[in-house]
Steps between C-alpha positions, in 0.01 A plus 500: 500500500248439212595095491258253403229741322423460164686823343528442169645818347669815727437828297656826602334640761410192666791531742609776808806640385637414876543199517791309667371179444263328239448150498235367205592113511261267395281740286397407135679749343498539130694846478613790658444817304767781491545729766306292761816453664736760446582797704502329834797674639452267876415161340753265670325186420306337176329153534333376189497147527246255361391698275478226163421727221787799553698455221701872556662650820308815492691864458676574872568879405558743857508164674903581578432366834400184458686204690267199453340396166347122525333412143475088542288310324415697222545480152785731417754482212677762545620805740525801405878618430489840719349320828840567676528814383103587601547346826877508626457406865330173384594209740335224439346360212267215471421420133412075577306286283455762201584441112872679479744320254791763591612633825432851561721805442523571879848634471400862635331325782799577716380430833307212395518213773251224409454368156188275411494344166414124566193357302539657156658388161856641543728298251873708573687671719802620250570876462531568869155570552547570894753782421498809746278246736817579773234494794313190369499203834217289351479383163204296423503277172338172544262291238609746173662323219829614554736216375855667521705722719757710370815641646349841492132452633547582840706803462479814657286276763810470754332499819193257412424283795191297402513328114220297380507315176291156575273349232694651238648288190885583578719311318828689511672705778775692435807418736494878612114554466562566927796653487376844557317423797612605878266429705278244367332237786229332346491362137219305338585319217257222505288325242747547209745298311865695510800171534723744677471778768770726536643606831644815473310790666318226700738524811247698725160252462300413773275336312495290171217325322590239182231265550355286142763581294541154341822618314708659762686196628814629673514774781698746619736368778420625878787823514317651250188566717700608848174693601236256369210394748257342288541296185214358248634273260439259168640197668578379856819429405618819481441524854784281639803741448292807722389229766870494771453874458172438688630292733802707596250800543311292808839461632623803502218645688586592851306393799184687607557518809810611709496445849714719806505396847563774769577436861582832684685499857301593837638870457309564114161329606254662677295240751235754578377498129408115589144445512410858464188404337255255630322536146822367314415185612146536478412731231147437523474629837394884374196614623416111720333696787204570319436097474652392856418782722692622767692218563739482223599806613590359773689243358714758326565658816651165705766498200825708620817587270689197651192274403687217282213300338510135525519259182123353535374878455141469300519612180190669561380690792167401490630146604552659850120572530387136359472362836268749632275472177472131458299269739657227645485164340475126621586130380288285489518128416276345281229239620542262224838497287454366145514144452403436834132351474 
């Protein structure tokens, strides 16, 4: 890791060509020159974050096996066209708080699972634009400028679990924006002003955030969450229809505890298994010669098999020894009692 230096340009032969893993975050970096990091046929993992002034994802060529590329915080408008085809095994990509007004063309990113693009200046999702994404489970999208979603903006994005879109300016949802989506469980549509959410493809959420959207005044009735867990909305109102589901859920919880009772006849229990163990009872009687001597030794030896212990046994054996220990005490009555002089 070269973090926190102050690299400000990477030339060509800065680099070992061996690397698995190079992590430059919070550097000042102004550029990367050509070639300083291509041909790194083990690279697995790229981290250029905080890095203000890099305006262009640098050339990737014989990076093919590149998994992880993190570029946050930066100042890029753009990415170049052939990244999927440069680096096919990509992952995950982390592209946060840049200057982007279009979503990627990630569409030969076909193992792609996690999908960063909150922070920048997105305005649409039409054209598909998450096409041949079929591995995609977390779609990040929050504070763009996105104000519409079409029918077609999720497609080819099937198995997407995690969809972000809060702090956006949506103002329109189409009424099968969803519909592609199987598995979807946690959906963040907060901070915008849509009047309607549709419901279909939303049958498998765990998870559902709606919260200050002024605009959105009627919700979707409880059977079309059956899986939901945890629900943020615009008013509490829209509460009151999920709230006997809650209540029949603490009543349909069985017991903790079940309890069995077994008596067995004189023929199934075995008597001499009875007080086996003087040490059941007192568990802290390990190793007591070595404090009392000789004598509890003794002790141990007066107790026989058929020994049944009375109900005032000490807790503790030491109480057996406290009246050899302690001196013997006396009353006495006091001279003068108070308030008699």
């Amino acid at each position: 890791s070269a973090s926190n230096n102050r690299i400000r340009w990477l030339s060509k032969h800065d680099l070992p060509r061996s690397l698995t893993a190079l992590d430059l975050r919070a550097n000042p970096l102004s550029g990367i020159k050509p070639g300083a990091i291509n041909n790194m046929p083990r690279l697995r993992k790229l981290v250029l974050s905080d890095a203000r002034s890099l305006s262009e994802l640098p050339s990737l060529d014989g990076c093919g096996a590149l998994e992880i590329l993190r570029v946050d915080r930066a100042s890029l408008s753009k990415v170049p066209f052939n990244l999927c085809k440069t680096c096919p095994r990509l992952k995950s990509l982390e592209l946060k708080s840049n200057k982007l007004r279009i979503v990627p063309e990630l569409s030969g990113c076909r193992e792609l699972r996690v999908l960063d693009l909150a922070g920048n200046l997105i305005t649409s999702l039409h054209g598909a634009p998450f096409h041949g994404l079929g591995q995609l489970h977390d779609l990040l999208l929050s504070h763009n400028d996105i104000q519409e979603i079409p029918r077609t903006a999720f497609s080819g994005a099937g198995k997407l679990q995690v969809l972000d879109l809060e702090g956006n300016k949506i103002h329109k949802i189409d009424a099968d924006a969803f519909a592609d989506f199987a598995q979807l469980e946690d959906l963040n549509l907060g901070n915008n002003i849509f009047p309607q959410l549709p419901a279909t493809g939303l049958h498998r959420l765990l998870h559902l955030k709606t919260f200050n959207n002024p605009k959105l005044r009627e919700f979707p009735p409880p059977e079309t969450f059956p899986r939901i867990q945890t629900l943020v909305l615009s008013y509490a109102y829209h509460c009151c229809s999920f709230l006997p589901l809650l209540t029949l859920t603490h009543r349909n919880k069985a017991p903790p505890l079940q309890e069995a009772v077994l008596f067995p006849s004189d023929n199934e229990f075995d008597m001499s298994l009875w007080n086996n163990s003087l040490t059941d009872i007192w568990p802290q009687l390990h190793n007591l010669s070595k404090k009392f001597g000789p004598q509890i030794n003794e002790l141990w030896d007066s107790f026989g098999s058929d020994f049944t212990y009375p109900g005032n046994l000490p807790a503790y054996v030491e109480e057996y020894f406290e009246e050899e220990n302690v001196a013997p005490t006396r009353n006495f009555a006091p001279d003068i009692l108070p308030g008699t002089h």
